[in-house]
C-alpha positions as CSV (number, residue, x, y, z in Angstrom):
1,X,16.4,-28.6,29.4
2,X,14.5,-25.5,31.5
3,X,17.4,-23.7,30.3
4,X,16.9,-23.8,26.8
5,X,13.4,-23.6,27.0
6,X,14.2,-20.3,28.6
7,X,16.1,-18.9,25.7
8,X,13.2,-20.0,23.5
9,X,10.7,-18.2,24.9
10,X,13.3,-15.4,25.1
11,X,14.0,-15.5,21.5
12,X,9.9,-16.2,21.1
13,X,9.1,-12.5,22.7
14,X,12.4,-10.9,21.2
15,X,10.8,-12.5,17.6
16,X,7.0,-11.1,18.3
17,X,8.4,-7.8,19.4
18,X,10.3,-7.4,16.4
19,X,7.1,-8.0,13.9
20,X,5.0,-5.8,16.1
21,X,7.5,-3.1,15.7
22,X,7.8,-4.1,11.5
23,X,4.1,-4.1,11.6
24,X,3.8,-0.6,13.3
25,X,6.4,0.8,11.0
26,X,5.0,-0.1,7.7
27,X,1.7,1.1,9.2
28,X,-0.2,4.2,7.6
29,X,0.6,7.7,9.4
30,X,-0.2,7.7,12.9
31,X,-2.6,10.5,12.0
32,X,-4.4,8.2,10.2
33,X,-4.6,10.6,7.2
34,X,-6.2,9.4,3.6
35,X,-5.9,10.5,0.0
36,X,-9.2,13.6,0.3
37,X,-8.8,14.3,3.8
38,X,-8.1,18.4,4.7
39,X,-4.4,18.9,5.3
40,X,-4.0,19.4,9.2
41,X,-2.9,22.7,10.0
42,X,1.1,23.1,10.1
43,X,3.9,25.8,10.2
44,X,7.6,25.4,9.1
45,X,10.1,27.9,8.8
46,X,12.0,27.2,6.1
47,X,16.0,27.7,6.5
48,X,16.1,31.8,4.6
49,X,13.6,32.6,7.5
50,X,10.0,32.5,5.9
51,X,6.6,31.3,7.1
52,X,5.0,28.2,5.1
53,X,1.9,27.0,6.2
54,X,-1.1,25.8,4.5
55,X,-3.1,28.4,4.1
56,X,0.2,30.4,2.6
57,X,-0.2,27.2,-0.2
58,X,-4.0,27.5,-1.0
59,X,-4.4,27.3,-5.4
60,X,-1.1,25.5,-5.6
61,X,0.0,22.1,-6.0
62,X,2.5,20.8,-3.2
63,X,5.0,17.9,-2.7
64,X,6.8,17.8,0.5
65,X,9.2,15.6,0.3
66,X,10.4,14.3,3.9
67,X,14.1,13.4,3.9
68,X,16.9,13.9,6.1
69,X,21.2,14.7,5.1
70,X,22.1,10.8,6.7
71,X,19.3,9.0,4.6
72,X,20.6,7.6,1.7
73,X,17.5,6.6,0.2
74,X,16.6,11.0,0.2
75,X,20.1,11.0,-1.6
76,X,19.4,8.7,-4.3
77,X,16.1,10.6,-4.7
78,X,17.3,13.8,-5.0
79,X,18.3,13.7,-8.5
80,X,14.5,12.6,-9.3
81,X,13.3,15.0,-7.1
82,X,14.9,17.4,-9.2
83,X,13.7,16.3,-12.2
84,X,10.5,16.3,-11.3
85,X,10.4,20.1,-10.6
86,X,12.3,20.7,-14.0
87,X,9.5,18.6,-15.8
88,X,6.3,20.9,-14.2
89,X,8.3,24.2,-14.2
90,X,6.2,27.2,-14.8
91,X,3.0,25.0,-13.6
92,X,1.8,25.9,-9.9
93,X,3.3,23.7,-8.2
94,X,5.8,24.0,-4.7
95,X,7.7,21.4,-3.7
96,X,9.3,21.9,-0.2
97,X,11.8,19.8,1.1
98,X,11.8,19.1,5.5
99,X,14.6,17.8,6.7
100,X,14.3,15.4,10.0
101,X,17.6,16.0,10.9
102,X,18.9,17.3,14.6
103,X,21.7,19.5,13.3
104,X,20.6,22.4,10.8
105,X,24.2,23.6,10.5
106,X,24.4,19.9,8.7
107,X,21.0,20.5,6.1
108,X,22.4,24.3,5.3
109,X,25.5,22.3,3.7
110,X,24.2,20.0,2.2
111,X,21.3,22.0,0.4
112,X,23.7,24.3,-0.8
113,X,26.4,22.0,-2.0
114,X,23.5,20.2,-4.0
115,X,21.6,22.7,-5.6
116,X,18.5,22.3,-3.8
117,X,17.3,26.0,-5.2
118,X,13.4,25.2,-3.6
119,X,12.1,26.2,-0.4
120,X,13.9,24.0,2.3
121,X,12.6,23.9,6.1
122,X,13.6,21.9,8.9
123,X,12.0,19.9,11.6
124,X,14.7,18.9,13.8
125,X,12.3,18.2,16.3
126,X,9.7,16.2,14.1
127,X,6.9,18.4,14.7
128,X,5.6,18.4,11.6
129,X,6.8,15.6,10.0
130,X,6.1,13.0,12.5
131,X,3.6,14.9,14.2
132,X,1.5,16.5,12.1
133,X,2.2,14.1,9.3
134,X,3.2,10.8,11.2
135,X,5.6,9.7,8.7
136,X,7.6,7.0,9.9
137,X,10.2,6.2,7.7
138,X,12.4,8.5,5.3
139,X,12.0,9.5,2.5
140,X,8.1,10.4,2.9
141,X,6.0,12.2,0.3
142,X,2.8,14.1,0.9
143,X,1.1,15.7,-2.7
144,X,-1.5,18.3,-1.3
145,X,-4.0,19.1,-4.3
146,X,-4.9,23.1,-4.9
147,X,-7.8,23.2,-2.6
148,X,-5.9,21.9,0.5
149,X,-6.6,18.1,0.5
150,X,-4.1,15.3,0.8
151,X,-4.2,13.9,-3.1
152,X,-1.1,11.4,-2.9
153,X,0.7,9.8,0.2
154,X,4.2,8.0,0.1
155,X,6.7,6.5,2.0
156,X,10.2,5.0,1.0
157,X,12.1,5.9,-2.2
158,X,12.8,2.7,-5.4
159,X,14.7,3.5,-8.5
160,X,12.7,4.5,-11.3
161,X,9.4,3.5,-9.8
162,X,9.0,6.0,-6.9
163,X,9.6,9.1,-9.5
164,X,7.0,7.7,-12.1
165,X,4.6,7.5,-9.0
166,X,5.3,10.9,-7.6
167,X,5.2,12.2,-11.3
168,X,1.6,10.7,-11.7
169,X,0.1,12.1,-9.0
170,X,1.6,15.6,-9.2
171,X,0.1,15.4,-12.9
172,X,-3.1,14.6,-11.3
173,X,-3.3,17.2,-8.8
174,X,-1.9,19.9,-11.7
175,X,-4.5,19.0,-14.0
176,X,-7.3,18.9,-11.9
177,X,-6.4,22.5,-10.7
178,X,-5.8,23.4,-14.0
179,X,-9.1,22.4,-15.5
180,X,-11.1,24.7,-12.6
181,X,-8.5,27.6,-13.2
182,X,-7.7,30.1,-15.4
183,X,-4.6,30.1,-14.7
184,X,-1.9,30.7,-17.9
185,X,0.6,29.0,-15.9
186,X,-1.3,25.5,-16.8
């Protein structure tokens, strides 16, 4: 009997531990940032060697879109990521893709053998993405309105549904900018 009881309250902290960790993974950013806070200061060098920060973004519209070459969820993405940029072309609007992955040999591939024609930086180190950001799980989207505040947060990739939901709230950011600009690209 004190033997089984033993493996029940094993298999009791083993079973606690795991929802702590669930709960702390479907948890907002560590950062604890919300939709109208200022975007935290960051730098990423994207993989043909320039400087992105935010300051470099001000009067545009950005997605990042956090993904990584092993993820499969980034890879059923992609083609709606895609989309998406072919949808607002010619609006001002940067989407720049940040790889989590340790081996940039392994991102330079794959961007190229996918088309990925959009500034591409990685963060093999997670400096940015979990650090700055505090995204926890891959994909991860970030939609930073025109004047430098977080508009739209999202983690995880669905068919159909994740699209539509970035595609609203890069709209939203778009329009407000272009209703405050004169900008012909709107």
């Amino acid at each position: 009997m004190k033997r089984s009881a033993g493996i029940y309250v094993r298999l009791g902290a083993a079973l606690l531990c795991l929802l702590a960790f669930g709960h702390l993974a479907g948890a907002a950013p560590r950062t604890g940032l919300k939709i109208g806070d200022p975007t935290p200061p960051f730098d990423l060098q994207t993989l043909d060697g320039k400087t992105i920060n935010i300051s470099s973004l001000k009067g545009k519209v950005v997605l990042l879109d956090f993904w990584a070459t092993w993820c499969v969820p980034c890879r059923k993405a992609l083609p709606e990521l895609k989309e998406l940029r072919h949808q607002k072309a010619g609006k001002p609007l940067v989407v720049i893709s940040v790889s989590a992955d340790e081996d940039r040999k392994a991102v330079e591939e794959f961007v190229r053998a996918n088309g990925m024609d959009w500034p591409q930086a990685w963060d093999g180190q997670g400096k940015v993405i979990g650090g700055v950001f505090g995204a926890t799980s891959l994909p991860s989207y970030v939609v930073i309105d025109a004047e430098g505040r977080i508009a739209y947060l999202m983690k995880g990739w669905a068919p159909v549904s994740t699209s539509a939901l970035l595609s609203q709230a890069v709209g939203k950011a778009l329009d407000t900018e272009c209703k405050s600009s004169a900008d012909k690209a709107c």
